[in-house]
N, CA and C atoms as an extended XYZ file, in Angstrom:
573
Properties=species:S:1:pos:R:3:atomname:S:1:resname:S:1:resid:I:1 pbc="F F F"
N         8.206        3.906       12.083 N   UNK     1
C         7.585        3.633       13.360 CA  UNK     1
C         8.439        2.617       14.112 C   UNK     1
N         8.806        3.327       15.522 N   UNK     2
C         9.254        1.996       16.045 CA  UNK     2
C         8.833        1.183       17.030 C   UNK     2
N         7.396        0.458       16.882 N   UNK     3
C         6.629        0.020       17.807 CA  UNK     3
C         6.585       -1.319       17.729 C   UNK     3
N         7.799       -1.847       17.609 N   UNK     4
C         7.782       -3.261       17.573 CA  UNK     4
C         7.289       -4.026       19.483 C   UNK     4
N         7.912       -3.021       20.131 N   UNK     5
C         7.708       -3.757       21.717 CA  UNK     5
C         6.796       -2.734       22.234 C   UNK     5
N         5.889       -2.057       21.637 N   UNK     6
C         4.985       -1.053       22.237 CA  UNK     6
C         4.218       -2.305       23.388 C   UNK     6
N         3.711       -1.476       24.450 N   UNK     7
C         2.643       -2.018       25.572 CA  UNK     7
C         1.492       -2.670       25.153 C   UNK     7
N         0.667       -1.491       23.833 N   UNK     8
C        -0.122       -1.524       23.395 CA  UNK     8
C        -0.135       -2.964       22.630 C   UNK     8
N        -1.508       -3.302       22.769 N   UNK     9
C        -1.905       -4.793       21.637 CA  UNK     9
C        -2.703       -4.634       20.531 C   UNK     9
N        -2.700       -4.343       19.232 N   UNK    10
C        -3.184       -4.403       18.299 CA  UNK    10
C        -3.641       -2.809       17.638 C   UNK    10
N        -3.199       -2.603       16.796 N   UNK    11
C        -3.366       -1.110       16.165 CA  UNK    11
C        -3.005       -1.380       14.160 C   UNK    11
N        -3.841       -0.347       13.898 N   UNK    12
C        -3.940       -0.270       12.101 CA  UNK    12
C        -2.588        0.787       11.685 C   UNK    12
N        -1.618        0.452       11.203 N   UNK    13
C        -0.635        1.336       10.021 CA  UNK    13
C        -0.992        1.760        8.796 C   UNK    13
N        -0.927        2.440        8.248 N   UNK    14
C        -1.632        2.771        6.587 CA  UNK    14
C        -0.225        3.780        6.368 C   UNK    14
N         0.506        3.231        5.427 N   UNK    15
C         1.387        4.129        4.395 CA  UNK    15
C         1.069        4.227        3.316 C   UNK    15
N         0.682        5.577        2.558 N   UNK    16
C        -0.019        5.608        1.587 CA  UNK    16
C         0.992        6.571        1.136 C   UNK    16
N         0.440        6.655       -0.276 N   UNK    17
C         0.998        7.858       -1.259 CA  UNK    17
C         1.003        7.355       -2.675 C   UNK    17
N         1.697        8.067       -3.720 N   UNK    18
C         1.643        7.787       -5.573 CA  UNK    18
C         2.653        6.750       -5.338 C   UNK    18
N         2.837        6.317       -6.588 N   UNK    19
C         3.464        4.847       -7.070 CA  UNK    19
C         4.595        5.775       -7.278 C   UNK    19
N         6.104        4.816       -6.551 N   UNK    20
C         7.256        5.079       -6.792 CA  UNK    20
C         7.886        6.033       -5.326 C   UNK    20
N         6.581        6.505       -4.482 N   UNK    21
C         7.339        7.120       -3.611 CA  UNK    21
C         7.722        6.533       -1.881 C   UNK    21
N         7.720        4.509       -1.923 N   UNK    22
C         8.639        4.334       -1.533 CA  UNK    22
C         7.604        3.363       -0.080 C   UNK    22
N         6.764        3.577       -0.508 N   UNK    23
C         5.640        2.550       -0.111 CA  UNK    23
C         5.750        1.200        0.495 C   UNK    23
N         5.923        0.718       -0.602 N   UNK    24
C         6.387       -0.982       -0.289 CA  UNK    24
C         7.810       -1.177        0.625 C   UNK    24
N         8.972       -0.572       -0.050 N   UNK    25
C        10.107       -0.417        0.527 CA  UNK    25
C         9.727        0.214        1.945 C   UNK    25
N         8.730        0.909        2.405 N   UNK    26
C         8.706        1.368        4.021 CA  UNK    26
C         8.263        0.123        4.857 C   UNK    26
N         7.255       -0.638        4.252 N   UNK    27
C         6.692       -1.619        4.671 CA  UNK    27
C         7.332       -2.976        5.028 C   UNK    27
N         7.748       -3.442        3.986 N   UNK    28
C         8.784       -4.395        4.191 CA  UNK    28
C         9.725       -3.837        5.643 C   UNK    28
N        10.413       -2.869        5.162 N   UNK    29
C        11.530       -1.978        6.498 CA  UNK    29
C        11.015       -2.681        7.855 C   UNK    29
N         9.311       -2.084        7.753 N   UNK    30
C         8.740       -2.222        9.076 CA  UNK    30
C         8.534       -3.967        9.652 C   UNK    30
N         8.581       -4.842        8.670 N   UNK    31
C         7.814       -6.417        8.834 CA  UNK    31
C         9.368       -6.690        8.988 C   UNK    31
N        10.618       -6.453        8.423 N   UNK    32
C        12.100       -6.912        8.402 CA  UNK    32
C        12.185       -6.911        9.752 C   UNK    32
N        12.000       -5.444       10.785 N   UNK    33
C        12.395       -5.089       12.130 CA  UNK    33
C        11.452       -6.226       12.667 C   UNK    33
N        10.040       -6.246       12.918 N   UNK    34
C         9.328       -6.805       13.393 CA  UNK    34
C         9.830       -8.327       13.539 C   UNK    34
N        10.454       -8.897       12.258 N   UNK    35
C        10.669      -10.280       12.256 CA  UNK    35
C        12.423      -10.229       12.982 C   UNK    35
N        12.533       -9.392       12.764 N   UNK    36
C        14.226       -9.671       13.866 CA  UNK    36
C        13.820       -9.141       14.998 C   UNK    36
N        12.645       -8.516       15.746 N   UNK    37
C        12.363       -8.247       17.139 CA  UNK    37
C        11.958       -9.689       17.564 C   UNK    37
N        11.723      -11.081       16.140 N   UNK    38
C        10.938      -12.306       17.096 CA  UNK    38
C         9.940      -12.877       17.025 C   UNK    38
N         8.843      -11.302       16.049 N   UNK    39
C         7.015      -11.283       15.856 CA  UNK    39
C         6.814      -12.348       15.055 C   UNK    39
N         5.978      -13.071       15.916 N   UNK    40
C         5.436      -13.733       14.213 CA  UNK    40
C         4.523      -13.016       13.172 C   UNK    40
N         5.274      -13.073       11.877 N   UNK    41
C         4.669      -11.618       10.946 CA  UNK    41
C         4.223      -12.488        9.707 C   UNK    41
N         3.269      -12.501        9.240 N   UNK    42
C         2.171      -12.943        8.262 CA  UNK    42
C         2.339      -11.638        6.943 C   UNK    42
N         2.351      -11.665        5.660 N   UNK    43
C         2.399      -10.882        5.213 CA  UNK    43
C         1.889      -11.186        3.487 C   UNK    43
N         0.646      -10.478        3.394 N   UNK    44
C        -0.296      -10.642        2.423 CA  UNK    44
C        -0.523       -9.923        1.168 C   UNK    44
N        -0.881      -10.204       -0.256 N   UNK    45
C        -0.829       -9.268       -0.802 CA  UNK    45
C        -1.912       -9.616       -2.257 C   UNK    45
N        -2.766       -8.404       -3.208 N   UNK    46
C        -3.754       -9.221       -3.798 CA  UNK    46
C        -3.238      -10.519       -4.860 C   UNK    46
N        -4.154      -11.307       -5.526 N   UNK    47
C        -3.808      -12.454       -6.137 CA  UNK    47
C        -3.123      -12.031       -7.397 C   UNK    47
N        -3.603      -10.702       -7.543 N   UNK    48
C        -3.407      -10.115       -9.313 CA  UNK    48
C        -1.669       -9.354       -9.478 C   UNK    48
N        -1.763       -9.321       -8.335 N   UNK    49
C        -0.363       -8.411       -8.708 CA  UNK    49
C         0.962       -9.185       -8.336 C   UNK    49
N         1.035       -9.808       -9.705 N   UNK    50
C         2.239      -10.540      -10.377 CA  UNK    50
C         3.603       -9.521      -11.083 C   UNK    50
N         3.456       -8.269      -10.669 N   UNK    51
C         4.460       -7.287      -11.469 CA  UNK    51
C         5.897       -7.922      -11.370 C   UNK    51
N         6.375       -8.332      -10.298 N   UNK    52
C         7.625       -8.738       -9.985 CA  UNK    52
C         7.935      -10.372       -9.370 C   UNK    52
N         7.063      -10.206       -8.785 N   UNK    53
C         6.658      -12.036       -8.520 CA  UNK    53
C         5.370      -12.418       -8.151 C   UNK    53
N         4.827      -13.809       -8.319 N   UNK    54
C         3.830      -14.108       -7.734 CA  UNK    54
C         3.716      -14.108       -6.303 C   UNK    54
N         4.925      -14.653       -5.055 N   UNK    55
C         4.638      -14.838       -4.207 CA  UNK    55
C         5.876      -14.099       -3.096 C   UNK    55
N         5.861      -12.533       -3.641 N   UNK    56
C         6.638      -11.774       -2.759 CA  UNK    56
C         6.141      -10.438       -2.860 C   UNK    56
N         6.142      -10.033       -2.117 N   UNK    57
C         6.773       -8.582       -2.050 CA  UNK    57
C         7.545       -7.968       -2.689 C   UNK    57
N         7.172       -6.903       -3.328 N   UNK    58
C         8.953       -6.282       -3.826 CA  UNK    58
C         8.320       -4.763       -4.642 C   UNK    58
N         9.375       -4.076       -3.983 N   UNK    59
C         9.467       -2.917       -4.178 CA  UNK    59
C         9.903       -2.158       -5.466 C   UNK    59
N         9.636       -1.217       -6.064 N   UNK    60
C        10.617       -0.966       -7.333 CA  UNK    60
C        11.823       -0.747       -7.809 C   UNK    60
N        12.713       -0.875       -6.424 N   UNK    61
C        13.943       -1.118       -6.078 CA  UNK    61
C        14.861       -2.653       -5.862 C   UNK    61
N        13.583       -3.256       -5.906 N   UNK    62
C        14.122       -4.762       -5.925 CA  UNK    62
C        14.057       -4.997       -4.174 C   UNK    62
N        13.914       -4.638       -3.126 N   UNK    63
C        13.890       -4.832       -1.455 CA  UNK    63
C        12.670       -6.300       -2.077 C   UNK    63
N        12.925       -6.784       -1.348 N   UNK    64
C        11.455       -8.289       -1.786 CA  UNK    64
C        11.484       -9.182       -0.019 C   UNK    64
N         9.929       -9.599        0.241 N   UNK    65
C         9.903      -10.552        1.446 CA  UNK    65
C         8.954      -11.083        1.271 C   UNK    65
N         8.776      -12.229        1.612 N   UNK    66
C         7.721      -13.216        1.115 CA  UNK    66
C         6.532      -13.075        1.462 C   UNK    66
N         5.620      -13.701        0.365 N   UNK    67
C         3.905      -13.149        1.025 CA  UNK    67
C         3.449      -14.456        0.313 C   UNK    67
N         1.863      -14.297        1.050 N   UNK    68
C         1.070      -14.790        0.619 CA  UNK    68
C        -0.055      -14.189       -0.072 C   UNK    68
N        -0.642      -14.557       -1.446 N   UNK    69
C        -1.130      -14.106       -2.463 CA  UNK    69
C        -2.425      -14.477       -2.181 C   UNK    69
N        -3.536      -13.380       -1.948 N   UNK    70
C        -4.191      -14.244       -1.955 CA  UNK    70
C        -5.410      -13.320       -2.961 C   UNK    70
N        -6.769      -14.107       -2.806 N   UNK    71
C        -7.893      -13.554       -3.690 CA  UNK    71
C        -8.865      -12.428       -3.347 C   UNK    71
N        -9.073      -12.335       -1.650 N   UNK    72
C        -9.678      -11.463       -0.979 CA  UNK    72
C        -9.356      -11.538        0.302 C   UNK    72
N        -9.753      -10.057        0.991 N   UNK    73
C        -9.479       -9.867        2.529 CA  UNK    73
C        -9.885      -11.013        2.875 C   UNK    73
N       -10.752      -11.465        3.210 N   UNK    74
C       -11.473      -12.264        3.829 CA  UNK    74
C       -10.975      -13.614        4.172 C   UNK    74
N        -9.872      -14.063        2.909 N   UNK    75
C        -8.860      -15.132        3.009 CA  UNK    75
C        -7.702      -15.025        4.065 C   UNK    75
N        -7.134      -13.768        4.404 N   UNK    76
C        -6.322      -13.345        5.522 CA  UNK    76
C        -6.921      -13.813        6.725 C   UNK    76
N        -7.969      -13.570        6.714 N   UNK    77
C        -8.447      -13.839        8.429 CA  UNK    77
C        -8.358      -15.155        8.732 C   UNK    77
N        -8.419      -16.354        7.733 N   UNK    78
C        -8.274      -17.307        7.905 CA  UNK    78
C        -6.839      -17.660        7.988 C   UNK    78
N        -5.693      -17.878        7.546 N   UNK    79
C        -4.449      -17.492        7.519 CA  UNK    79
C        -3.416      -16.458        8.657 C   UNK    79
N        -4.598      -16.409        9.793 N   UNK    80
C        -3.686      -15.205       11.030 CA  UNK    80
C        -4.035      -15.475       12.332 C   UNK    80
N        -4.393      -16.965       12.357 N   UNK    81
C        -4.907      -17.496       14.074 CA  UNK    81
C        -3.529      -17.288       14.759 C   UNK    81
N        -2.302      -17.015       14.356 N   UNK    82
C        -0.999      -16.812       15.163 CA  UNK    82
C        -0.186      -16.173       15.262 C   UNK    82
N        -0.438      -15.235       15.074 N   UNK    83
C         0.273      -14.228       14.680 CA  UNK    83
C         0.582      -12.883       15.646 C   UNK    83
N         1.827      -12.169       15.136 N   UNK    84
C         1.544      -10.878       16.089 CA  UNK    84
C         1.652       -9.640       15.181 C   UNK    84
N         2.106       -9.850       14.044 N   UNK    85
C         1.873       -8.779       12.683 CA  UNK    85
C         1.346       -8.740       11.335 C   UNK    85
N         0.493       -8.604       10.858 N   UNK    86
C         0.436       -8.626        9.398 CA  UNK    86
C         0.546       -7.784        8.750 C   UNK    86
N         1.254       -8.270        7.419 N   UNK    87
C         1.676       -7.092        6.819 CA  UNK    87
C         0.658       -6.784        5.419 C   UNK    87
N         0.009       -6.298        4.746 N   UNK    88
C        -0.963       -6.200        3.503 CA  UNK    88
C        -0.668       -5.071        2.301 C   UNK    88
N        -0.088       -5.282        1.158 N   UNK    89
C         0.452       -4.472        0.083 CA  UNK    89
C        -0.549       -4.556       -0.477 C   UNK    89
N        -0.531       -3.074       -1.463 N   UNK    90
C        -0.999       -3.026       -2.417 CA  UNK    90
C        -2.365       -3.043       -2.123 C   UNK    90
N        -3.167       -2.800       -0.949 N   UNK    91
C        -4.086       -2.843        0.084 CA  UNK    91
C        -5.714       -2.141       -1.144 C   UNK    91
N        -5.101       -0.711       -2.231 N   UNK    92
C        -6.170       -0.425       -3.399 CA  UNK    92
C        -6.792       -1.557       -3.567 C   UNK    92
N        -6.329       -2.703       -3.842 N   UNK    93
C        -6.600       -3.239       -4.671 CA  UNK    93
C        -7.718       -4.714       -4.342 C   UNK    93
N        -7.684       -3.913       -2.793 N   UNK    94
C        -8.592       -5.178       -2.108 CA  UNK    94
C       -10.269       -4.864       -2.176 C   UNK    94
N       -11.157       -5.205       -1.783 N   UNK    95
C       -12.204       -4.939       -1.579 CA  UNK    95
C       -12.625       -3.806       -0.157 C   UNK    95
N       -13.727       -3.495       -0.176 N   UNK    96
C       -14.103       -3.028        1.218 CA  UNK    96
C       -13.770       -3.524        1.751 C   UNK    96
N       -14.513       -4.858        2.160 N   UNK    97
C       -13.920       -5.792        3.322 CA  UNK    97
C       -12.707       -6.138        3.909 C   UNK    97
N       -11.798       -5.523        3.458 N   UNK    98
C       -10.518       -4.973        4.066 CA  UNK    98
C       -10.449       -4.737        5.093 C   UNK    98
N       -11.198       -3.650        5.415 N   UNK    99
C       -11.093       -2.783        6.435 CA  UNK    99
C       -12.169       -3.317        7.915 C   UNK    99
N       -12.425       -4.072        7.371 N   UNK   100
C       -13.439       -4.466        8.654 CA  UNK   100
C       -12.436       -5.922        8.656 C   UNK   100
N       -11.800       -6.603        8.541 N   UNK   101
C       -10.774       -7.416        8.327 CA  UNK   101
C        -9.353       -6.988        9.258 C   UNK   101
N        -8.792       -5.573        8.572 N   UNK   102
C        -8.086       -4.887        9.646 CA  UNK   102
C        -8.345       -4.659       10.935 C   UNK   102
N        -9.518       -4.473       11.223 N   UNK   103
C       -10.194       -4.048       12.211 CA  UNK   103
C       -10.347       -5.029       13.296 C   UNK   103
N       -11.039       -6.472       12.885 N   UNK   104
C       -10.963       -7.677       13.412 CA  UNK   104
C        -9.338       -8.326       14.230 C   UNK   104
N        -8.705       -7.874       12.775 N   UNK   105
C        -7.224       -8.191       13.538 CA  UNK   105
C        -6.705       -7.408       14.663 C   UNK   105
N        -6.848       -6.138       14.388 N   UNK   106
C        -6.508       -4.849       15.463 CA  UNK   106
C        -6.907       -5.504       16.879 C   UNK   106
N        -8.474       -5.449       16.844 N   UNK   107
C        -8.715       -5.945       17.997 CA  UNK   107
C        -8.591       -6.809       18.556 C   UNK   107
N        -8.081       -7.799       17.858 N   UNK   108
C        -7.775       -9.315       18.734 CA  UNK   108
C        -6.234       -9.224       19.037 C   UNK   108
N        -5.416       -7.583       18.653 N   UNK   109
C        -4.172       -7.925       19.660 CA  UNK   109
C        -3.085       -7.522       18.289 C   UNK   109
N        -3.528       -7.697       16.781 N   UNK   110
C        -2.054       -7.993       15.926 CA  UNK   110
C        -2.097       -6.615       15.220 C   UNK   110
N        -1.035       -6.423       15.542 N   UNK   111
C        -0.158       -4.980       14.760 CA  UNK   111
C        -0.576       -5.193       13.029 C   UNK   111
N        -1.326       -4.424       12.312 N   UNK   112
C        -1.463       -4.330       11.166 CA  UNK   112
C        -0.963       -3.236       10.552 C   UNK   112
N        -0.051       -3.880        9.813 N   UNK   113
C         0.697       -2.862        8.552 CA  UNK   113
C         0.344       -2.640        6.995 C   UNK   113
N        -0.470       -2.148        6.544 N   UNK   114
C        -0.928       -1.479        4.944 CA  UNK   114
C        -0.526       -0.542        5.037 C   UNK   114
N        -0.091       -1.244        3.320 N   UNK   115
C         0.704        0.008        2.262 CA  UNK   115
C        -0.576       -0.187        1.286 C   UNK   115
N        -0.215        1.290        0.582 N   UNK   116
C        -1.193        1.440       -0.519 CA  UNK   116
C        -1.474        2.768       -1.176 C   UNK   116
N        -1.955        2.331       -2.605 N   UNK   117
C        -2.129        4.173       -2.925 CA  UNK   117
C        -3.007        4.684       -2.461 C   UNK   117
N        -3.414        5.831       -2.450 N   UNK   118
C        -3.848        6.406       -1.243 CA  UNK   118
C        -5.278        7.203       -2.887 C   UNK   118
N        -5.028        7.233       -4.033 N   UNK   119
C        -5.689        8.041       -4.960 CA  UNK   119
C        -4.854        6.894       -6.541 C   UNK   119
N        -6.147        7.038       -7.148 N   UNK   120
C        -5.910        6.587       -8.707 CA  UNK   120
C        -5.322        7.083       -9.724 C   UNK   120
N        -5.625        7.111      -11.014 N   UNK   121
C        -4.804        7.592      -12.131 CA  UNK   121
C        -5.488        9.222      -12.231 C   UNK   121
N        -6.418        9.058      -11.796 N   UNK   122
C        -7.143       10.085      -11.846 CA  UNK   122
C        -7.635       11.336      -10.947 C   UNK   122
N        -6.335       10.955       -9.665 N   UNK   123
C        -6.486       11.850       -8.487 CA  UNK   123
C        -7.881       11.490       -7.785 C   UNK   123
N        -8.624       10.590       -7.867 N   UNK   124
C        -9.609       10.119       -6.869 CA  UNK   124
C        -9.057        9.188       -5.679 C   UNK   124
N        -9.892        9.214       -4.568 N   UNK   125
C        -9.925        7.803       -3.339 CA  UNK   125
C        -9.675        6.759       -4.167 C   UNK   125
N        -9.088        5.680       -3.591 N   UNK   126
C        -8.893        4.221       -4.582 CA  UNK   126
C        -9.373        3.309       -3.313 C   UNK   126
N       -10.183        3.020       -3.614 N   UNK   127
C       -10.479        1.300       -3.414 CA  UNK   127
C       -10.698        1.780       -1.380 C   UNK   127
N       -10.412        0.903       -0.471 N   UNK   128
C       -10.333        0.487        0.630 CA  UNK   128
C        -9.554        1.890        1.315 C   UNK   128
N        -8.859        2.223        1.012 N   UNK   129
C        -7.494        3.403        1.308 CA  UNK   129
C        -7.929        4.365        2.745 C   UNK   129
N        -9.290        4.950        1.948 N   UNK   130
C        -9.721        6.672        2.834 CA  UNK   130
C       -10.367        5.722        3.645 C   UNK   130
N       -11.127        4.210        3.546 N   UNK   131
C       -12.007        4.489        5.113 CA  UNK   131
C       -10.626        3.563        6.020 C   UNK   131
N        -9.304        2.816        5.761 N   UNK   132
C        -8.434        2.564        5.984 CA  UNK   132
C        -7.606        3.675        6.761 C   UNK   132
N        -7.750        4.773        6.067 N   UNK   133
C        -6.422        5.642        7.153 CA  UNK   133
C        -7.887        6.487        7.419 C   UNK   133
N        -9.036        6.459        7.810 N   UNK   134
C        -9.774        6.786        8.960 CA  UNK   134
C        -9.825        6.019       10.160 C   UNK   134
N        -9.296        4.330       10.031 N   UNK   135
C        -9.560        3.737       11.035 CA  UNK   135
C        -8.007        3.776       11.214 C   UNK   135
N        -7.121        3.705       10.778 N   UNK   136
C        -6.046        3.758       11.713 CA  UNK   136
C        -5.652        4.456       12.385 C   UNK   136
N        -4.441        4.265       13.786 N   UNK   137
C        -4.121        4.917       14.545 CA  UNK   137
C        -3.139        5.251       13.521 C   UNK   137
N        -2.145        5.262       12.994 N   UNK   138
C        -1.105        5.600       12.720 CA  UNK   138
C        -1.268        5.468       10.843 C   UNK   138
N        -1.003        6.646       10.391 N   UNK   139
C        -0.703        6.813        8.763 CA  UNK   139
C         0.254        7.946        8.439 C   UNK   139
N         1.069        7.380        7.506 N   UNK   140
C         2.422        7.655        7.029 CA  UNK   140
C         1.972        8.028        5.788 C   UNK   140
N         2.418        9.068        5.530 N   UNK   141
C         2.046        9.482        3.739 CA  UNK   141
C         3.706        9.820        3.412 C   UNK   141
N         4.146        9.170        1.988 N   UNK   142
C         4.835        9.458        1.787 CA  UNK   142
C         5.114       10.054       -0.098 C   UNK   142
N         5.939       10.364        0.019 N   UNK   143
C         6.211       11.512       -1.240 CA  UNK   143
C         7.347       10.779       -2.362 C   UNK   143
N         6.883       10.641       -3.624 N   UNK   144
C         7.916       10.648       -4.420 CA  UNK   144
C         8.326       11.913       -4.835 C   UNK   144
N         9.358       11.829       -6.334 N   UNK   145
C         9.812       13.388       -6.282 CA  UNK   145
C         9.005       13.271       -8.113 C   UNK   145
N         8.584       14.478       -8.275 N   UNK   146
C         8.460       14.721       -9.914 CA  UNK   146
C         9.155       14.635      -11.253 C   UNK   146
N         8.486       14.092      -11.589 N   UNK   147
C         9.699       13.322      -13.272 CA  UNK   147
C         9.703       14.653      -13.583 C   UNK   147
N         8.611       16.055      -13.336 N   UNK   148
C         8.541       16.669      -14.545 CA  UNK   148
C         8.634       18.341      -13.711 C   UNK   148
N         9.006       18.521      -12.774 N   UNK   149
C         9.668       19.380      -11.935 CA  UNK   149
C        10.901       19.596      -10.757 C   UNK   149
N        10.553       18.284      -10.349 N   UNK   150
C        11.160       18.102       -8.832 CA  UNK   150
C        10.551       18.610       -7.298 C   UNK   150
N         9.398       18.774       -7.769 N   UNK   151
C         8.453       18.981       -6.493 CA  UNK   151
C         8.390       17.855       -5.838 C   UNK   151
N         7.756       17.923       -4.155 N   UNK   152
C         7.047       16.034       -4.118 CA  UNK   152
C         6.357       16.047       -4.507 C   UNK   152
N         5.912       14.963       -5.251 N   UNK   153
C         5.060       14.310       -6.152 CA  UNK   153
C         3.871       13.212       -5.288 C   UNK   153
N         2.622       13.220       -5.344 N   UNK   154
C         1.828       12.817       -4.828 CA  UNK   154
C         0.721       12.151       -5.770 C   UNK   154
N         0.799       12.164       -6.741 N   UNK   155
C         0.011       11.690       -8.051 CA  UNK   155
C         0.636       10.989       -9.024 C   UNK   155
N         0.103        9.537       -9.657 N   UNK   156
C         0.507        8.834      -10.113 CA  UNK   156
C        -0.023        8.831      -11.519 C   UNK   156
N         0.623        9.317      -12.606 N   UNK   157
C         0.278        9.858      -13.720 CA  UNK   157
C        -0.119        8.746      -15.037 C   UNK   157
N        -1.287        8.282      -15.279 N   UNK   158
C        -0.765        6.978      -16.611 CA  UNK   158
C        -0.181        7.488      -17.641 C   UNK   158
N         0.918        6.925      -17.996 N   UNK   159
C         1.277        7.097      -19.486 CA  UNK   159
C         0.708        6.578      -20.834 C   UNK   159
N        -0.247        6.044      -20.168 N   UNK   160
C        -0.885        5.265      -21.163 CA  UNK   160
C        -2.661        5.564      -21.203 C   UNK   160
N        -3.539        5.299      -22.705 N   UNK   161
C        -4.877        5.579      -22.456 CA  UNK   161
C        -5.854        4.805      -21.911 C   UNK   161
N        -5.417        3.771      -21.287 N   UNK   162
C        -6.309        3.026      -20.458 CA  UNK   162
C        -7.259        3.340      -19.775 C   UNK   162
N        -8.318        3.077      -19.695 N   UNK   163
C        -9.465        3.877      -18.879 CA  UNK   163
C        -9.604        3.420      -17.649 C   UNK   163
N        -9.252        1.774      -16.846 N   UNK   164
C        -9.652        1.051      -16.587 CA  UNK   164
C        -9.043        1.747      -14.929 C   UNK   164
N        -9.619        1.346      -13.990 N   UNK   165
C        -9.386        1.979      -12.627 CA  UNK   165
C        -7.858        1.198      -12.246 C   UNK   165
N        -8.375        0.013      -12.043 N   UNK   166
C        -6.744       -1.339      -12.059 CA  UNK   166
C        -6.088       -1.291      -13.444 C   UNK   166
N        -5.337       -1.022      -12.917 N   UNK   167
C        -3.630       -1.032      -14.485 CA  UNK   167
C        -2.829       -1.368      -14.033 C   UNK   167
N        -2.017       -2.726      -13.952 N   UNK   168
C        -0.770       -2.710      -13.415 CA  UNK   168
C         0.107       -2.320      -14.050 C   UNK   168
N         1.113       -1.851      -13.697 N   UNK   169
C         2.250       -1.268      -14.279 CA  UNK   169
C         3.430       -1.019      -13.090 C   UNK   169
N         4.518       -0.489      -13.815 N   UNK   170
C         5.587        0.274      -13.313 CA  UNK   170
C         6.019        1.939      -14.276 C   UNK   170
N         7.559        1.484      -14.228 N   UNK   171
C         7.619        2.959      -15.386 CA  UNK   171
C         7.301        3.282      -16.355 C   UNK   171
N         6.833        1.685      -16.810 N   UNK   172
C         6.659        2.058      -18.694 CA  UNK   172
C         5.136        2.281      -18.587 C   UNK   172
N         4.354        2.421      -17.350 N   UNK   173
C         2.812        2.801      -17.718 CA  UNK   173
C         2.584        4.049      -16.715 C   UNK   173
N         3.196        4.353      -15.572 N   UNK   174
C         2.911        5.797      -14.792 CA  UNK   174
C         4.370        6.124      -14.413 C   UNK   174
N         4.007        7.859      -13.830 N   UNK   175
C         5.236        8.421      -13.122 CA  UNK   175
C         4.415        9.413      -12.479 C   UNK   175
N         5.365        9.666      -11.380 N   UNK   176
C         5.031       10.541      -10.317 CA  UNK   176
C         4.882       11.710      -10.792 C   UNK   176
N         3.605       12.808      -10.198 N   UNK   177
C         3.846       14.234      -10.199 CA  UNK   177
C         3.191       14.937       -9.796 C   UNK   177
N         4.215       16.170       -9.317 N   UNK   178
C         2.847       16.572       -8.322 CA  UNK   178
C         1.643       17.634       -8.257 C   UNK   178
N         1.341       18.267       -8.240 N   UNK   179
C        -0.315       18.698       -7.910 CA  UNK   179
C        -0.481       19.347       -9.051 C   UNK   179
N         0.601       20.481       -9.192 N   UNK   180
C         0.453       21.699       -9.957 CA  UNK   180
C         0.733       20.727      -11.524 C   UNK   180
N         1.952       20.049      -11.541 N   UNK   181
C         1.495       19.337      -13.327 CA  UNK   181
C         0.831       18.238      -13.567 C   UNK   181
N         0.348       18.076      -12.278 N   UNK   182
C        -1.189       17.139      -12.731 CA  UNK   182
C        -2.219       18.024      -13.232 C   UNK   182
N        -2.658       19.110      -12.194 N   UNK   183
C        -3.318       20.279      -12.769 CA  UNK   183
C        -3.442       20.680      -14.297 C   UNK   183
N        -2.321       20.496      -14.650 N   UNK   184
C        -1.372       21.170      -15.950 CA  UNK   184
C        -2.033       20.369      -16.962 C   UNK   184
N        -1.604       19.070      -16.928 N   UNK   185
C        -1.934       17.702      -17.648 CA  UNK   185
C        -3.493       17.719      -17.723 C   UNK   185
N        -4.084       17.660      -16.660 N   UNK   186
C        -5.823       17.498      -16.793 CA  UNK   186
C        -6.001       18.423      -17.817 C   UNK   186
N        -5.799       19.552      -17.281 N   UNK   187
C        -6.329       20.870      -18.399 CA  UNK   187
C        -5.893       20.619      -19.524 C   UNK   187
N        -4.832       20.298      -20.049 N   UNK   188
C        -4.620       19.958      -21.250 CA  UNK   188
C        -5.662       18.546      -21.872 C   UNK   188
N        -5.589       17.422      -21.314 N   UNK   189
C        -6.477       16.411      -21.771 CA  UNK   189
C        -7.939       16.955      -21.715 C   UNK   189
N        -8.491       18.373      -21.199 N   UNK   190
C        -9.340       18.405      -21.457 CA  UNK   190
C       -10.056       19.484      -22.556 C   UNK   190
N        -9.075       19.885      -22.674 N   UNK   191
C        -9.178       20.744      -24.466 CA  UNK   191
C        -8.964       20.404      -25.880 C   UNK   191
């Protein structure tokens, strides 16, 4: 998107898709431009997700920009009296109140950018996501490629038996894949 000098004042971004297909790395892209157009850009992310650092950003490629960590949406709003962008990773992992949070910001003027998975280990809605890219103007879905075909991949597979909805991980706990050997996989775990 290149709406760093749009007319318009305040609008919701949502880039969604499976883990690994490039999410974070779009996001950052977008808050990098924003902060060399001038914006003042705020950029937030939950308290729990320590995968790579406590107090950055960073992609599975290593791209990293600084954030603030915090415990719930609700802490952002306090933290954005000045702003003209915020940026919010990893957005699953927030509460509802997210989105009425986004919403607040939208309307008072600041460009909001969430990334996030868009579906769980289990091919369900995750967290904040679906009523998130209902309220935004603008959502980006993007595609990894399949460990186990080379299709795009849209599903984030656990490698592991964890039941638990939140798992953090990287490669050594999911991989991308897409519809048809997720399909594949269910049916098998269920015989």
């Amino acid at each position: 998107m290149f709406l760093e000098n749009a007319s318009q004042k305040g609008w919701i971004e949502v880039i969604c898709g499976s883990m690994f297909s490039g999410k974070t790395e779009e996001l950052i892209r977008r808050l990098k431009r924003a902060e060399f157009a001038r914006l003042r850009v705020e950029i937030f992310k939950p308290r729990i997700d320590v995968r790579y650092s406590e107090e950055e950003v960073v992609s599975h490629d290593a791209s990293a920009i600084r954030s603030t960590p915090v415990d719930s949406a609700q802490n952002i709003l306090l933290m954005t009296s000045d702003v003209d962008v915020v940026g919010i990773d990893e957005a699953q992992f927030f509460d509802q109140g997210l989105v009425e949070v986004c919403r607040q910001l939208a309307d008072s003027g600041v460009r909001v950018i969430v990334a996030g998975l868009d579906m769980d280990f289990t091919g369900k809605p995750f967290g904040p996501m679906p009523a998130l890219m209902a309220t935004a103007e603008y959502v980006t879905k993007v595609h990894a490629i399949c460990v186990r075909c080379g299709n795009l991949a849209h599903h984030s597979h656990r490698l592991t038996n964890d039941e638990k909805q939140v798992m953090l991980g990287a490669q050594d706990s999911y991989e991308p894949i897409c519809r048809h050997c997720f399909a594949e996989l269910r049916k098998k775990e269920r015989e």
